[in-house]
mmCIF file as Biopython writes it, N, C-alpha, C and O atoms, coordinates in Angstrom:
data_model
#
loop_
_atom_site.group_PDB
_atom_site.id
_atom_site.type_symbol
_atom_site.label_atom_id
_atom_site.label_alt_id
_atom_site.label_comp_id
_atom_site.label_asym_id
_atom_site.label_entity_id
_atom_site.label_seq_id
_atom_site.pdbx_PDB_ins_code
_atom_site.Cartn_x
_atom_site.Cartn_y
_atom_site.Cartn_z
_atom_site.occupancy
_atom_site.B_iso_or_equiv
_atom_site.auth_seq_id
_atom_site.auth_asym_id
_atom_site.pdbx_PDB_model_num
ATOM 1   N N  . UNK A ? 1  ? 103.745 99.109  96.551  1.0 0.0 1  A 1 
ATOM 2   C CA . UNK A ? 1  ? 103.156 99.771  97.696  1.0 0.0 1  A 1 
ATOM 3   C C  . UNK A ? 1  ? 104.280 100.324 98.545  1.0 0.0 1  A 1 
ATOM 4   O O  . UNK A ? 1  ? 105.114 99.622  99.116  1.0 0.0 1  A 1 
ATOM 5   N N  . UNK A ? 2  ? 104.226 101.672 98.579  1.0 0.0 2  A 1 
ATOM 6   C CA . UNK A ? 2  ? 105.131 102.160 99.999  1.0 0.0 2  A 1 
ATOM 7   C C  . UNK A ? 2  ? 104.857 103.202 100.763 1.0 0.0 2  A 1 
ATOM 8   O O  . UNK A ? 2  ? 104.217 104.154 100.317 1.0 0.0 2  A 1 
ATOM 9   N N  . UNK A ? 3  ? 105.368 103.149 102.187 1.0 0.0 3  A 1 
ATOM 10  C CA . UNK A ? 3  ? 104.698 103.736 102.986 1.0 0.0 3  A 1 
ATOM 11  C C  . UNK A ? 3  ? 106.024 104.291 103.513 1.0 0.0 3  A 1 
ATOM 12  O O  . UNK A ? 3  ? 106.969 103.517 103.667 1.0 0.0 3  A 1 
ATOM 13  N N  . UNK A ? 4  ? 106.176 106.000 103.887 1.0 0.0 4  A 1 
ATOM 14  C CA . UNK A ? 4  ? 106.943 106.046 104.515 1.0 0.0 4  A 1 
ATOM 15  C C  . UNK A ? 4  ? 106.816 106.538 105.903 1.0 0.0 4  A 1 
ATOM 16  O O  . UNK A ? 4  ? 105.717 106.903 106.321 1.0 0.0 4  A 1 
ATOM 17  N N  . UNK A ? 5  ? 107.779 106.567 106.574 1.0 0.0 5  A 1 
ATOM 18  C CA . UNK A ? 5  ? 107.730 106.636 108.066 1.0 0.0 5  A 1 
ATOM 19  C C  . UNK A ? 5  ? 107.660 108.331 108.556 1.0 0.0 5  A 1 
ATOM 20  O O  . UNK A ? 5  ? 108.468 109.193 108.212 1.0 0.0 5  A 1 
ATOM 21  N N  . UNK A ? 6  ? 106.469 108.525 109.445 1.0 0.0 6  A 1 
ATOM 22  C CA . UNK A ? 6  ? 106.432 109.838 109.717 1.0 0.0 6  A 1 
ATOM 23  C C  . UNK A ? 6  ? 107.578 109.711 110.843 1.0 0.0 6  A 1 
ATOM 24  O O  . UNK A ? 6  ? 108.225 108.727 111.203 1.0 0.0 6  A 1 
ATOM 25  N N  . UNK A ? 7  ? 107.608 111.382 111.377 1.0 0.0 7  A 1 
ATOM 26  C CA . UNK A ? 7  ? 108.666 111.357 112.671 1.0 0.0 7  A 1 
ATOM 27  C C  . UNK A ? 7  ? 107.933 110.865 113.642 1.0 0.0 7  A 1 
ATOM 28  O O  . UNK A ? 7  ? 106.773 110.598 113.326 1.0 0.0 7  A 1 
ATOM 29  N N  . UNK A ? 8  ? 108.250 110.662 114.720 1.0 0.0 8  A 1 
ATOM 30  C CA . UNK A ? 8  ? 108.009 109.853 115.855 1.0 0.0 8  A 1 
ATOM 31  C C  . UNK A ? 8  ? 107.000 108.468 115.790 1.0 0.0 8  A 1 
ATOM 32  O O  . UNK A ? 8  ? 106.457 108.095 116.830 1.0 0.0 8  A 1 
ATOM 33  N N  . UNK A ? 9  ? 106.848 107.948 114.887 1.0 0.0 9  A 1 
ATOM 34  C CA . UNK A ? 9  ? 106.149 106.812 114.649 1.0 0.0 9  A 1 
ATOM 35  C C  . UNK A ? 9  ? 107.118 105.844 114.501 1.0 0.0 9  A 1 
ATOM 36  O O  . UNK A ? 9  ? 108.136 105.866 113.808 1.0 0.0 9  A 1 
ATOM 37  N N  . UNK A ? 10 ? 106.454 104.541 115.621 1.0 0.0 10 A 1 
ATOM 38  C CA . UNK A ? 10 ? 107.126 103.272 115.706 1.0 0.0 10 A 1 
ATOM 39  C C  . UNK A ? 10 ? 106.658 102.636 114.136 1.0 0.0 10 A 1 
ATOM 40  O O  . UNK A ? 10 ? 105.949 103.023 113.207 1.0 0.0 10 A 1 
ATOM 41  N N  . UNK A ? 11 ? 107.791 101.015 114.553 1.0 0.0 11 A 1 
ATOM 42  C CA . UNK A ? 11 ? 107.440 100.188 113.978 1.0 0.0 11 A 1 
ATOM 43  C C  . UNK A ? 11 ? 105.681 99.586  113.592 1.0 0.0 11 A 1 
ATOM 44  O O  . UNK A ? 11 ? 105.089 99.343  112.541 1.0 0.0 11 A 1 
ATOM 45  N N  . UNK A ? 12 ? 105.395 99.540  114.720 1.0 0.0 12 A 1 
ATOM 46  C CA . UNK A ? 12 ? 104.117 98.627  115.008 1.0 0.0 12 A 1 
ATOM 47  C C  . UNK A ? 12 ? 103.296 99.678  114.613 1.0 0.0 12 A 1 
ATOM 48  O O  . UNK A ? 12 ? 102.444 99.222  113.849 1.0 0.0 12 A 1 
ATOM 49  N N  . UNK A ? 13 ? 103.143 100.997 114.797 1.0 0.0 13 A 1 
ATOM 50  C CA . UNK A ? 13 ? 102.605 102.484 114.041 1.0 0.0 13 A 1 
ATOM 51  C C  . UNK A ? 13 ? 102.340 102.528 112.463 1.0 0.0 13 A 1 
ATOM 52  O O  . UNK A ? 13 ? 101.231 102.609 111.934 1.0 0.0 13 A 1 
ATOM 53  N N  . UNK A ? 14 ? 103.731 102.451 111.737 1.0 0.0 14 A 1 
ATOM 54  C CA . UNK A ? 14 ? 103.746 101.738 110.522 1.0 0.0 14 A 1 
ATOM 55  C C  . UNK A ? 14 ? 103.312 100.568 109.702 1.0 0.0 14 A 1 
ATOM 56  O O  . UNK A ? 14 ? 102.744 100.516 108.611 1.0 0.0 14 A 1 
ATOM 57  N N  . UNK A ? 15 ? 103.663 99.796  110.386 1.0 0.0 15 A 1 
ATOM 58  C CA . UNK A ? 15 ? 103.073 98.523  109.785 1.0 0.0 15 A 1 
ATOM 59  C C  . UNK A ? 15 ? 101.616 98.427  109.805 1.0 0.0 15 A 1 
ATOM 60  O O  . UNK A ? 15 ? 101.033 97.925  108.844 1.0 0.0 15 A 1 
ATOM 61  N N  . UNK A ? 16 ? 100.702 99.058  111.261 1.0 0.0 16 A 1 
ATOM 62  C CA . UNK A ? 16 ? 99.384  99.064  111.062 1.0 0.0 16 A 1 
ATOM 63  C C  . UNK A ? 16 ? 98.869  100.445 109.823 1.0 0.0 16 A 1 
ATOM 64  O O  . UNK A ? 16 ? 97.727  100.485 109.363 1.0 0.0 16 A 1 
ATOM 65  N N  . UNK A ? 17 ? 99.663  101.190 109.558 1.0 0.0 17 A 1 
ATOM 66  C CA . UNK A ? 17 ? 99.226  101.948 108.774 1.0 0.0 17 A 1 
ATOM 67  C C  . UNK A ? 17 ? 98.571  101.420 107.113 1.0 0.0 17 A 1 
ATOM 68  O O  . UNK A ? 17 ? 97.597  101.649 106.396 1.0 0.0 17 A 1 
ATOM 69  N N  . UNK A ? 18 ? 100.127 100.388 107.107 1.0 0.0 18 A 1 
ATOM 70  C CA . UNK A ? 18 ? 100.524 99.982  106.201 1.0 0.0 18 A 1 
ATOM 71  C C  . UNK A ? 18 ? 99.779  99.018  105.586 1.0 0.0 18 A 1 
ATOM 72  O O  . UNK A ? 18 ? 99.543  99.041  104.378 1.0 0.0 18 A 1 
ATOM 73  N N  . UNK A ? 19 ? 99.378  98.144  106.359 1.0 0.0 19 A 1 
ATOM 74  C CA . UNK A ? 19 ? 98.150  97.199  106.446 1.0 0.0 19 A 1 
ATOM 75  C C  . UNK A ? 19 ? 96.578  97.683  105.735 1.0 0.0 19 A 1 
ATOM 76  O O  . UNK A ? 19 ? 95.880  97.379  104.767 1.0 0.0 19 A 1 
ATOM 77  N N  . UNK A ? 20 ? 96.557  98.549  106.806 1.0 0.0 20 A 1 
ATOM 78  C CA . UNK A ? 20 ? 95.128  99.936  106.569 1.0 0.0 20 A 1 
ATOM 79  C C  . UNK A ? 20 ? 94.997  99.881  104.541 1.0 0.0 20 A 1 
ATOM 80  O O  . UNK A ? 20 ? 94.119  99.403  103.822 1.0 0.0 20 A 1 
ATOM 81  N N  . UNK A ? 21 ? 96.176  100.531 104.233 1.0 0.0 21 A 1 
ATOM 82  C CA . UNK A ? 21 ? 96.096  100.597 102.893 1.0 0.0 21 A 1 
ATOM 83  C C  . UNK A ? 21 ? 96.193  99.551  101.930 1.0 0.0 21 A 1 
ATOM 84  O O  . UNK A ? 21 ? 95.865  99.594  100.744 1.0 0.0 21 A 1 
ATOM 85  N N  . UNK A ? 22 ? 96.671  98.628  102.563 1.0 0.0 22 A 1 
ATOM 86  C CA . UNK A ? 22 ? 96.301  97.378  101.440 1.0 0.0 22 A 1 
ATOM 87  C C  . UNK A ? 22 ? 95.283  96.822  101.551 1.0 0.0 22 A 1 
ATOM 88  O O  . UNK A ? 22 ? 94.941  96.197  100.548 1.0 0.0 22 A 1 
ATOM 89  N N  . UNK A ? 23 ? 94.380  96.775  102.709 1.0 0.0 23 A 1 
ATOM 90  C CA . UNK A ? 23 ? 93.020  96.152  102.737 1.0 0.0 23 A 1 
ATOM 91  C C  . UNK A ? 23 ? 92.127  97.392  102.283 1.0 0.0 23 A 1 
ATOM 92  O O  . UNK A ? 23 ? 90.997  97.144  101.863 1.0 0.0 23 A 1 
ATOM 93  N N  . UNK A ? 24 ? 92.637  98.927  102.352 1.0 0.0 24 A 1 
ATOM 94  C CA . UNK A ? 24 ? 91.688  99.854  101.499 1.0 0.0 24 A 1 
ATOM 95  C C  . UNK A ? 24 ? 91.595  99.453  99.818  1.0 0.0 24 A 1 
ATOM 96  O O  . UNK A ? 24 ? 90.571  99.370  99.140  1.0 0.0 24 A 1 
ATOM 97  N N  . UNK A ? 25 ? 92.933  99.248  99.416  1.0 0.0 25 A 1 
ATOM 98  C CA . UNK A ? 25 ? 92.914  99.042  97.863  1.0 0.0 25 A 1 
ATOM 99  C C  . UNK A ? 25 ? 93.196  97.755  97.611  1.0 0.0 25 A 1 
ATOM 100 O O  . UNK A ? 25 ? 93.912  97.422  96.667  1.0 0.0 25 A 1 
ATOM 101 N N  . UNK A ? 26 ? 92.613  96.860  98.497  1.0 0.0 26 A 1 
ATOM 102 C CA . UNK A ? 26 ? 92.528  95.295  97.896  1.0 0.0 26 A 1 
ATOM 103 C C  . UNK A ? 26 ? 93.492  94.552  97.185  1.0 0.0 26 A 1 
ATOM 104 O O  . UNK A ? 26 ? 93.162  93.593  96.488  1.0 0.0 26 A 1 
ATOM 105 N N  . UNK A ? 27 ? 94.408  94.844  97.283  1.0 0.0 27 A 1 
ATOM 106 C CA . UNK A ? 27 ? 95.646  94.787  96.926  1.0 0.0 27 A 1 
ATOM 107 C C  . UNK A ? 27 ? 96.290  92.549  97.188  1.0 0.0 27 A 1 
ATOM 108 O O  . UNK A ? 27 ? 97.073  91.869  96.525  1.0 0.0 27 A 1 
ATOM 109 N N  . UNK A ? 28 ? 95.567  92.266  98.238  1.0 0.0 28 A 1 
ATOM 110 C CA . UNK A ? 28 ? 96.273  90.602  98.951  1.0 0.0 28 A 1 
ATOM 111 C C  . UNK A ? 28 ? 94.670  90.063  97.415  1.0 0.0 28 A 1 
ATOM 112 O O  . UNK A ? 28 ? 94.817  89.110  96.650  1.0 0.0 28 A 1 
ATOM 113 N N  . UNK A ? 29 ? 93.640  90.809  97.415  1.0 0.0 29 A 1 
ATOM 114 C CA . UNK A ? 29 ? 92.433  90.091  96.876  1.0 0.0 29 A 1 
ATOM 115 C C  . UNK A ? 29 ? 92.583  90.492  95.272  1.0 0.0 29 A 1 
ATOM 116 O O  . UNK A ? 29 ? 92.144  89.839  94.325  1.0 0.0 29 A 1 
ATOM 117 N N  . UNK A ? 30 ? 93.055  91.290  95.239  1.0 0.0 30 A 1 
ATOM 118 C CA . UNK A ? 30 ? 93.513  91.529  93.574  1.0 0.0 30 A 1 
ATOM 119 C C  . UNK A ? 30 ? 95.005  90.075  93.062  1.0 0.0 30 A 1 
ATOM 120 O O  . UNK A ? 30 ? 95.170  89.527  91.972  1.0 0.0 30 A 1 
ATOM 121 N N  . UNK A ? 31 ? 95.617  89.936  94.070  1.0 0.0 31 A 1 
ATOM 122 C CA . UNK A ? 31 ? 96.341  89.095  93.853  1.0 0.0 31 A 1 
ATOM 123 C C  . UNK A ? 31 ? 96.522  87.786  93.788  1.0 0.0 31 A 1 
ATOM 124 O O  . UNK A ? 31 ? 97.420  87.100  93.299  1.0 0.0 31 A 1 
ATOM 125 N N  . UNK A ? 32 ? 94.992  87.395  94.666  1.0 0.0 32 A 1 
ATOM 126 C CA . UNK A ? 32 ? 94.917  86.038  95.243  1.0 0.0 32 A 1 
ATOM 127 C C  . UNK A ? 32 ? 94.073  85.881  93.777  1.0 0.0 32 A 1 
ATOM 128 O O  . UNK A ? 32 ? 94.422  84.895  93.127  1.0 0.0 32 A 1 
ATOM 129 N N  . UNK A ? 33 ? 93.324  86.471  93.348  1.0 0.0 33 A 1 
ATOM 130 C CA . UNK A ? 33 ? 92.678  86.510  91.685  1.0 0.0 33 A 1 
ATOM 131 C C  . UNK A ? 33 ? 93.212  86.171  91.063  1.0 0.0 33 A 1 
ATOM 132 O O  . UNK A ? 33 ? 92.943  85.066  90.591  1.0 0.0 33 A 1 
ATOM 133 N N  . UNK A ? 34 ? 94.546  87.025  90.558  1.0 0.0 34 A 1 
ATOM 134 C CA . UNK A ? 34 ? 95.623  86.665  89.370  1.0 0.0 34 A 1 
ATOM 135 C C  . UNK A ? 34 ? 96.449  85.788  89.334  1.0 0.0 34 A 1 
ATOM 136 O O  . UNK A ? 34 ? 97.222  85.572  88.400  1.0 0.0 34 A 1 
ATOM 137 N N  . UNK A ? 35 ? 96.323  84.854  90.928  1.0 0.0 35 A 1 
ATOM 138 C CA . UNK A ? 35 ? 97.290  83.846  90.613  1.0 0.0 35 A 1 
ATOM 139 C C  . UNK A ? 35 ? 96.844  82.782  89.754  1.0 0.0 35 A 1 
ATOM 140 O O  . UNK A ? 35 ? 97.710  82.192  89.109  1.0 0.0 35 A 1 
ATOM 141 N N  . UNK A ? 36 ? 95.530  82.403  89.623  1.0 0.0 36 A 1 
ATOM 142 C CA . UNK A ? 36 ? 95.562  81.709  88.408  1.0 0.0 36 A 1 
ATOM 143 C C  . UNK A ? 36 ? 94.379  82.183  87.455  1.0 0.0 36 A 1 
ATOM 144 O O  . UNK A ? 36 ? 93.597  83.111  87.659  1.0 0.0 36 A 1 
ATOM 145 N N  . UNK A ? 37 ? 94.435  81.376  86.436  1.0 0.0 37 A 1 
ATOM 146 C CA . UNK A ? 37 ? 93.351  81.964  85.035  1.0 0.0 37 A 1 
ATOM 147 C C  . UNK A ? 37 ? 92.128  81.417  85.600  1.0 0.0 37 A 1 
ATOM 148 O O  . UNK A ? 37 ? 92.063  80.208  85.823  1.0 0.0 37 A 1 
ATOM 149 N N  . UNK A ? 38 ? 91.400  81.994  85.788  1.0 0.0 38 A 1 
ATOM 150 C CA . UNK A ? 38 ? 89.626  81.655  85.465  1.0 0.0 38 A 1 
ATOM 151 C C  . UNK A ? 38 ? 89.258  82.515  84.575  1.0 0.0 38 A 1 
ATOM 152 O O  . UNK A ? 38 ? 89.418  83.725  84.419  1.0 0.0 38 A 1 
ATOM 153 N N  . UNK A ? 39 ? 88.564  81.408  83.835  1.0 0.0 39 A 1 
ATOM 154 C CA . UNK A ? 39 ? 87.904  81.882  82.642  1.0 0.0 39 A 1 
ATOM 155 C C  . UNK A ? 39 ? 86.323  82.825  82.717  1.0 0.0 39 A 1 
ATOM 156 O O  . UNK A ? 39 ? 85.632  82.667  83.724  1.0 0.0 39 A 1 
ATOM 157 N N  . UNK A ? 40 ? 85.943  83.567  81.854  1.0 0.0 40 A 1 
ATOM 158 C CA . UNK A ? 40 ? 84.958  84.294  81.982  1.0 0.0 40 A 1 
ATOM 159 C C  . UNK A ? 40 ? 83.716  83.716  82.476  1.0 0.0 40 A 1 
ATOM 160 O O  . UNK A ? 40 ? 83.040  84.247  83.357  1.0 0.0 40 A 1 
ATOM 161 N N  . UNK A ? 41 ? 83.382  82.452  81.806  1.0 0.0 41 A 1 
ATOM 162 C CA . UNK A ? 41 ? 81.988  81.859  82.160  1.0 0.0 41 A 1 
ATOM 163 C C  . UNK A ? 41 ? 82.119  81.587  83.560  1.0 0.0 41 A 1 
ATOM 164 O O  . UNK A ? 41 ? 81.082  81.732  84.206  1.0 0.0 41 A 1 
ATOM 165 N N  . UNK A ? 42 ? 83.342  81.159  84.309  1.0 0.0 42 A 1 
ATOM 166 C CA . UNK A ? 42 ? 83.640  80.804  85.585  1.0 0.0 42 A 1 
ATOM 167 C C  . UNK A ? 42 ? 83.441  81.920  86.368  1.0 0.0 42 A 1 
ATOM 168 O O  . UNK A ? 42 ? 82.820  81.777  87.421  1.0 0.0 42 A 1 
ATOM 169 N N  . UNK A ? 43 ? 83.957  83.282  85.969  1.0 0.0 43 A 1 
ATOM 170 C CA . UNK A ? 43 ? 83.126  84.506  86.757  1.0 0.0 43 A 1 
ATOM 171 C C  . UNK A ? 43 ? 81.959  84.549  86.824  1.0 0.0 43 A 1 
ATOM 172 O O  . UNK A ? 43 ? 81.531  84.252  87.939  1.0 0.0 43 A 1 
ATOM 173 N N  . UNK A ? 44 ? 81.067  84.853  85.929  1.0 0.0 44 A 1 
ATOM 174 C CA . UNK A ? 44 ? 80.174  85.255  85.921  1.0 0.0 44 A 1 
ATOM 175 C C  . UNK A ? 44 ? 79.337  84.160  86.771  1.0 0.0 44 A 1 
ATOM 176 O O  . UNK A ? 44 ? 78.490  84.468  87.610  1.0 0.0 44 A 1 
ATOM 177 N N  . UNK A ? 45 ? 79.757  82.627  86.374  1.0 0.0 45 A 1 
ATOM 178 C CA . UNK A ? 45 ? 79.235  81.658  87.693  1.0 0.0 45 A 1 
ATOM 179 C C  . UNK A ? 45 ? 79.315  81.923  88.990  1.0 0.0 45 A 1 
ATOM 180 O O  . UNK A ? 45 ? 78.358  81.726  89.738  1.0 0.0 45 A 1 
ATOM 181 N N  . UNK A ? 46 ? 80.702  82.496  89.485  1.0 0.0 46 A 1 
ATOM 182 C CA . UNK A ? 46 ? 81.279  82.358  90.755  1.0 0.0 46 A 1 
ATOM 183 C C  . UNK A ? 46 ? 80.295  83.966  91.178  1.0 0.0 46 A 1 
ATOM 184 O O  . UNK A ? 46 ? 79.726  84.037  92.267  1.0 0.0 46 A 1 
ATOM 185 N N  . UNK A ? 47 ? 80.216  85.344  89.983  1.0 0.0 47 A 1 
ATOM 186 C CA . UNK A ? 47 ? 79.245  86.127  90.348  1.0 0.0 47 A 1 
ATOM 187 C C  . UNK A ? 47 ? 78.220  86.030  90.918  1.0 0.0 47 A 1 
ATOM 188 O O  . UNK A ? 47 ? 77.901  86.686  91.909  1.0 0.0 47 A 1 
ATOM 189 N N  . UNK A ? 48 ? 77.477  85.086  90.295  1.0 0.0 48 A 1 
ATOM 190 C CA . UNK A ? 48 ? 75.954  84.723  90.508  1.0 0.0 48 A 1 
ATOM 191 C C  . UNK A ? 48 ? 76.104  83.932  91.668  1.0 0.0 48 A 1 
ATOM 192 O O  . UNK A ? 48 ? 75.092  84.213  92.309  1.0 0.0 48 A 1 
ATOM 193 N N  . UNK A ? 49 ? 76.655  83.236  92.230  1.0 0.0 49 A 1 
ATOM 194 C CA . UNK A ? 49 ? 76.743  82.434  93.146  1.0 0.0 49 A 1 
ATOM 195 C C  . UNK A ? 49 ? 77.143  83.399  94.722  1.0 0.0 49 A 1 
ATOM 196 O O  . UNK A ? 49 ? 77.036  83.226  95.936  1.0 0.0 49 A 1 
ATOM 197 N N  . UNK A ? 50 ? 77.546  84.247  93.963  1.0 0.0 50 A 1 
ATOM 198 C CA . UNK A ? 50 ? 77.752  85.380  95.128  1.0 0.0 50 A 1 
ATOM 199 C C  . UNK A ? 50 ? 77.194  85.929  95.856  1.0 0.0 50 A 1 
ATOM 200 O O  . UNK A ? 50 ? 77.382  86.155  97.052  1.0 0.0 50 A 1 
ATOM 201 N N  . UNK A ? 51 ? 76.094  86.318  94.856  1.0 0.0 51 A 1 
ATOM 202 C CA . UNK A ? 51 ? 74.869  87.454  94.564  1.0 0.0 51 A 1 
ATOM 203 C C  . UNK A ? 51 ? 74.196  86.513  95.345  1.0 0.0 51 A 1 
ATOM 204 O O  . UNK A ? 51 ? 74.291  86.523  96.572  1.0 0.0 51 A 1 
ATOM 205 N N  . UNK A ? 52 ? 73.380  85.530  94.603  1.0 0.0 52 A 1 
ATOM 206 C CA . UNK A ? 52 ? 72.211  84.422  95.474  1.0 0.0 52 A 1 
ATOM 207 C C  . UNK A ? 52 ? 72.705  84.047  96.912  1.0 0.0 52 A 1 
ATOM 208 O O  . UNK A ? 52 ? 71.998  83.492  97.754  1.0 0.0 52 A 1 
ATOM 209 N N  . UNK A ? 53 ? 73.821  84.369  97.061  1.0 0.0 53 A 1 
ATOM 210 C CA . UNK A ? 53 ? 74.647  84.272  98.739  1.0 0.0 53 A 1 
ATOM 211 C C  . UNK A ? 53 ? 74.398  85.316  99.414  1.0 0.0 53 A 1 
ATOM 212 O O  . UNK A ? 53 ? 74.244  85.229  100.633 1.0 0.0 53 A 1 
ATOM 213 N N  . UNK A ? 54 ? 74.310  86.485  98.771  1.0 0.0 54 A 1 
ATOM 214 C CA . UNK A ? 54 ? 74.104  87.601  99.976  1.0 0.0 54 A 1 
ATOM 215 C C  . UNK A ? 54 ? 72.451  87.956  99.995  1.0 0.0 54 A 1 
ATOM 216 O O  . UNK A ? 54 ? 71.863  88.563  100.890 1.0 0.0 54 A 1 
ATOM 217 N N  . UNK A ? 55 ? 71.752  87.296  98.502  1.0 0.0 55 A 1 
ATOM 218 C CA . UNK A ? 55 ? 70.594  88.123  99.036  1.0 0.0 55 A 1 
ATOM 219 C C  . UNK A ? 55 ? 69.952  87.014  99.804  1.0 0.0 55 A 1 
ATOM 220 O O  . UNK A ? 55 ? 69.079  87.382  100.590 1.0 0.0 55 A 1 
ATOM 221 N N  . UNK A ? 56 ? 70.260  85.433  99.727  1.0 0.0 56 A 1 
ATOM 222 C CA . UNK A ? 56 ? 70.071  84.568  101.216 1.0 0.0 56 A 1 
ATOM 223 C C  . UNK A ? 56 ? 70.455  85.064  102.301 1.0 0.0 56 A 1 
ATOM 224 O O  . UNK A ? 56 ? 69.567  85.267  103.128 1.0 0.0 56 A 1 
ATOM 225 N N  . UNK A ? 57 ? 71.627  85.362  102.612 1.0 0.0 57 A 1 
ATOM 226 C CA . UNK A ? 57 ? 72.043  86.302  104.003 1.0 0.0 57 A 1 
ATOM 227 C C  . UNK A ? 57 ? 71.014  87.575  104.393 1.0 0.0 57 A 1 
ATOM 228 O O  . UNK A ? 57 ? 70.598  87.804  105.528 1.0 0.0 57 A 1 
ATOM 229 N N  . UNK A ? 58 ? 70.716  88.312  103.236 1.0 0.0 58 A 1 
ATOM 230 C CA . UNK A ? 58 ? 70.340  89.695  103.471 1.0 0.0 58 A 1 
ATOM 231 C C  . UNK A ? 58 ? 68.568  89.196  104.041 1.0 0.0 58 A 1 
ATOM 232 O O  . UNK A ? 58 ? 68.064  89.573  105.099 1.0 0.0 58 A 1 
ATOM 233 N N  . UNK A ? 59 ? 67.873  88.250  102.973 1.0 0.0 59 A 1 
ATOM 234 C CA . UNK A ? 59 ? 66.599  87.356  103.403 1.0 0.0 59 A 1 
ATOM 235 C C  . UNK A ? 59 ? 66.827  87.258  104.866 1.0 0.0 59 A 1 
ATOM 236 O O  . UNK A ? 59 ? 66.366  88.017  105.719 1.0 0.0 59 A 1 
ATOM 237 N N  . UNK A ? 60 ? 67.709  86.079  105.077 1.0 0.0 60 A 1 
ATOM 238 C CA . UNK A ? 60 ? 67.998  85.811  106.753 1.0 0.0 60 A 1 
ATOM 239 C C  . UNK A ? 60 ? 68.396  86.807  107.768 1.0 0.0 60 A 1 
ATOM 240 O O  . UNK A ? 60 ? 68.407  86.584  108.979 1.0 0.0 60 A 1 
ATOM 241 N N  . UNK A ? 61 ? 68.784  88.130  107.094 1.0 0.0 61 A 1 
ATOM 242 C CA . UNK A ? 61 ? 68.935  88.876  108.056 1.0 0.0 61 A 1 
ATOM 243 C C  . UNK A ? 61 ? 67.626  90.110  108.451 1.0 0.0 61 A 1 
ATOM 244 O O  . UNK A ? 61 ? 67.814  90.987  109.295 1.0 0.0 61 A 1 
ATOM 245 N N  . UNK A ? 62 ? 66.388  89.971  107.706 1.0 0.0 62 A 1 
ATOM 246 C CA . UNK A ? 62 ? 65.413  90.652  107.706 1.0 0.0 62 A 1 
ATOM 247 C C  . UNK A ? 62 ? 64.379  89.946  108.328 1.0 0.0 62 A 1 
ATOM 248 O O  . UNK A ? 62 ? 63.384  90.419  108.877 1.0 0.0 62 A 1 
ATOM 249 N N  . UNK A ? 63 ? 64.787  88.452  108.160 1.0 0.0 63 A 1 
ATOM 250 C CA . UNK A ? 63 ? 63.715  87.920  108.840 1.0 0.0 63 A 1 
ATOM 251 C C  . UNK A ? 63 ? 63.572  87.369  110.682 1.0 0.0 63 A 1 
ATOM 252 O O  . UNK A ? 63 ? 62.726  86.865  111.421 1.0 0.0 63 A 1 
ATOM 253 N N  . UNK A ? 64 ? 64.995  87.861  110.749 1.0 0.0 64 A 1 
ATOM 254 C CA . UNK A ? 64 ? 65.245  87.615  112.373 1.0 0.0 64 A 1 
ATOM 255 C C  . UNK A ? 64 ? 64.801  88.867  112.744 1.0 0.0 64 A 1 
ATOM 256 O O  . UNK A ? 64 ? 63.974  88.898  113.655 1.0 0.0 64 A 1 
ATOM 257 N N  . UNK A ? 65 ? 65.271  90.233  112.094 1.0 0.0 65 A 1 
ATOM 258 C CA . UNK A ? 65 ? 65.047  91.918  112.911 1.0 0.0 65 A 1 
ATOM 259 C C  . UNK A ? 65 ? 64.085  92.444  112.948 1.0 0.0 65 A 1 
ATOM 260 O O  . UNK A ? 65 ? 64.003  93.543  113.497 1.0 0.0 65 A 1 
#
């Protein structure tokens, strides 16, 4: 990843730029993945477990509005 520095842009200018683009291309969550092996059946668990998580949230959030 690199970012370079326009003219008149600070530090703190940069670095929030810089930031911007690693949480656009997931870049800390692509990594926190590969640090170790999970196996396929373990996805597709940790998938489903995902899924039944948001459409509980999405339930709970239709039934308060």
């Amino acid at each position: 990843m690199r970012v370079e520095r326009r003219d008149g842009e600070t530090v703190e200018q940069l670095l929030r730029r810089f930031n911007k683009v690693v949480v656009a291309e997931r870049i800390t969550k692509t990594f926190r993945e590969k640090m170790h092996f999970v196996s396929k059946s373990e996805q597709r668990k940790e998938k489903r477990r995902r899924a039944e998580r948001n459409r509980r949230k999405k339930a709970m959030q239709q039934g308060q509005g």
